[in-house]
C-alpha positions as CSV (number, residue, x, y, z in Angstrom):
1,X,17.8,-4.6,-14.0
2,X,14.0,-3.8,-14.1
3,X,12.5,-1.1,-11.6
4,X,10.7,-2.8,-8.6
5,X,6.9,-2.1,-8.4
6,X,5.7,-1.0,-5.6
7,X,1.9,-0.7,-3.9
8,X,1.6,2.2,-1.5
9,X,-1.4,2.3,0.6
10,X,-3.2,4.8,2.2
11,X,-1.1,5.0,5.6
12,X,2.6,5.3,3.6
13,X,0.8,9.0,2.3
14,X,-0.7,10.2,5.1
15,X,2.2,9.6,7.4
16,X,4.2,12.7,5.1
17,X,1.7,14.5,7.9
18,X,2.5,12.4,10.8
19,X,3.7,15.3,12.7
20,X,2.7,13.5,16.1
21,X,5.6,10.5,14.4
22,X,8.1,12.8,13.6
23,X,10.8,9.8,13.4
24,X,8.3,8.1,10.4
25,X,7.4,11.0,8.9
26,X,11.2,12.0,8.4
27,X,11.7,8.4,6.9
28,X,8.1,8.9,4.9
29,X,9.5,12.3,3.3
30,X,13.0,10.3,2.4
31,X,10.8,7.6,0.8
32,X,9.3,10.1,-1.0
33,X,11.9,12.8,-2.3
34,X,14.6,10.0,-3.1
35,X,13.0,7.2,-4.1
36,X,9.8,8.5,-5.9
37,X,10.8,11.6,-7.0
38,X,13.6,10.2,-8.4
39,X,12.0,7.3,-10.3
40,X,13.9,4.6,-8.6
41,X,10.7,2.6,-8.9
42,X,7.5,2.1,-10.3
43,X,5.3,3.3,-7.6
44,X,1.5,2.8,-8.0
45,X,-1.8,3.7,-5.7
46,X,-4.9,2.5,-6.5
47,X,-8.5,4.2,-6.6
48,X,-8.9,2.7,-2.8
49,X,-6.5,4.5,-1.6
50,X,-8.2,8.2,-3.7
51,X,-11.7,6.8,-1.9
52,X,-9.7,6.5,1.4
53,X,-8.5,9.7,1.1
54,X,-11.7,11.4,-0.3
55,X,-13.4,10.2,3.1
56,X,-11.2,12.4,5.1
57,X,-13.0,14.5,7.5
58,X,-10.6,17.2,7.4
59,X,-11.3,19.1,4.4
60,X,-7.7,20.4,4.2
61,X,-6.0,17.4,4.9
62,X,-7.8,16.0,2.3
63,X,-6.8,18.5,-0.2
64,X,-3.0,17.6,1.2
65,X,-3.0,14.1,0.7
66,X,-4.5,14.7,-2.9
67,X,-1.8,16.9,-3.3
68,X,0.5,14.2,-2.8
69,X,-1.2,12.0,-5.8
70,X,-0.7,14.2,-7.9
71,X,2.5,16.0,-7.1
72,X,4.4,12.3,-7.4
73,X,2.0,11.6,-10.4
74,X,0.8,8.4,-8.4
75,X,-0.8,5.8,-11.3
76,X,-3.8,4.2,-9.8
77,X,-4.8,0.5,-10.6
78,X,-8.6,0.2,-10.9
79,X,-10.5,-2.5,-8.4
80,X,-11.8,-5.3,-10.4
81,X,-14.2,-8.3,-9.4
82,X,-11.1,-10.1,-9.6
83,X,-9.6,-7.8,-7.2
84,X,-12.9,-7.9,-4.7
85,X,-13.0,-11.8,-5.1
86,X,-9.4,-12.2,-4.2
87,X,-9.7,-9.5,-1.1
88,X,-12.9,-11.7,-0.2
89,X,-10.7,-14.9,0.7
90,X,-8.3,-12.7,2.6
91,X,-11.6,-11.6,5.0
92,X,-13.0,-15.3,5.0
93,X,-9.4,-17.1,5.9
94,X,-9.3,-14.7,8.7
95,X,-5.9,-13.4,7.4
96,X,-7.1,-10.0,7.7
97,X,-10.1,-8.9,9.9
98,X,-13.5,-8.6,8.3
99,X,-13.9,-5.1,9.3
100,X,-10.7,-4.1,7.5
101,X,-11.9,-4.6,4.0
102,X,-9.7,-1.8,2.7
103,X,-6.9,-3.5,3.6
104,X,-7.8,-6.9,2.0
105,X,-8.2,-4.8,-1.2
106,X,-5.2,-3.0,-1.0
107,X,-3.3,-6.4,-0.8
108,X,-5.3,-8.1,-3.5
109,X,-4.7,-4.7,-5.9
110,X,-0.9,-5.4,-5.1
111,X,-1.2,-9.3,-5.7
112,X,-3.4,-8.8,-8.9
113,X,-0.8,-6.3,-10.6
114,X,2.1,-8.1,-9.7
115,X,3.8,-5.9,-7.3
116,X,7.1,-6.8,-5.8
117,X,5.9,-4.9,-2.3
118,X,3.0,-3.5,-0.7
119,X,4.6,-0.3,1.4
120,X,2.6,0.5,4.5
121,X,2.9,1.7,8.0
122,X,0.0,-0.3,9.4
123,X,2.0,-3.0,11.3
124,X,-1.1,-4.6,12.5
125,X,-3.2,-5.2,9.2
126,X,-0.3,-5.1,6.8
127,X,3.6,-4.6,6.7
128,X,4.2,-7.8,9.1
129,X,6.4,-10.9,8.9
130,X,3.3,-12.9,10.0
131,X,0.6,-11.3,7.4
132,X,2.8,-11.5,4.6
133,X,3.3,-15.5,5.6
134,X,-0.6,-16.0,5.4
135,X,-1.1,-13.6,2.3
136,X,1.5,-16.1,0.7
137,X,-0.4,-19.0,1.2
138,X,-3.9,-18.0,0.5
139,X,-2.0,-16.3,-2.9
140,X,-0.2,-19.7,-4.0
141,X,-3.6,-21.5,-3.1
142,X,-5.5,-19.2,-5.8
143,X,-2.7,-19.4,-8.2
144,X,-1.0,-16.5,-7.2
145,X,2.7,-16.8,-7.7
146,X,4.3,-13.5,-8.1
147,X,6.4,-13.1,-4.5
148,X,4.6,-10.3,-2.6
149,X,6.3,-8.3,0.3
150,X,5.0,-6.3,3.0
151,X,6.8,-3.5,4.4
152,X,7.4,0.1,5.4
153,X,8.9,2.5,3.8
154,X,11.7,2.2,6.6
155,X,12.9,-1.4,4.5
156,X,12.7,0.7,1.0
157,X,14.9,3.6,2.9
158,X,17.2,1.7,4.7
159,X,18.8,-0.2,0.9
């Protein structure tokens, strides 16, 4: 049985920090220890989520999350005009806010590559029943087949 590719975007990382969530940060660091750094999947980033983190405020946070990339040895898919276009018809079809741009690119890197899951903690933007219904839609209407989940790393934990 192949490996299951996964998309982690910026929130799944920062919340190893969550020290305010202790109950998500405990399922983050399980997500992390026995399920990445074990290989159980193909786990991928991409260079959003390194310009996400490089516009951290907090200089040592910043270095943390970094940390994080590399420590896991986190492959990053590069954003392509393919990529931007895609993200574009999340934004115009109102399936993601326009202000949340980030997002719409994290989903289209995870649609373009053919992940089997994008793993996030932002409920509002991303790992919801509802988004995932409209990213579906506007995906099969560009051609877009490859089944695409949305989750947190809570899902990935709990198998």
């Amino acid at each position: 049985m192949k490996k299951l590719k996964l998309y982690l975007d910026t929130s799944t990382i920062n919340f190893l920090f969550a020290e305010d969530e202790p109950e998500l940060q405990k399922i983050t660091e399980e997500f992390f220890e026995n399920f990445v750094a074990k290989g159980k999947f193909k786990v991928y980033i991409s260079d959003v989520v390194i310009e996400e983190i490089e516009k951290t405020k907090d200089i040592e946070k910043r270095k943390m999350l970094l940390e994080v990339v590399f420590k896991y040895n986190l492959e990053a898919f590069s954003l392509t005009e393919e990529a931007v276009d895609l993200s574009n018809k999340y934004l115009t079809q109102k399936a993601i806010p326009k202000k949340k741009v980030e997002d719409a690119r994290h989903l289209a890197m995870a649609t373009i590559n053919e992940c089997d899951a994008l793993i996030s903690w932002n409920y509002k933007h991303l790992a919801n029943m509802n988004k995932e219904r409209k990213i579906t839609a506007i995906n099969l209407e560009e051609g877009y087949n490859y089944p695409l989940r949305l989750v947190t790393p809570m899902e990935v934990v709990g198998e």
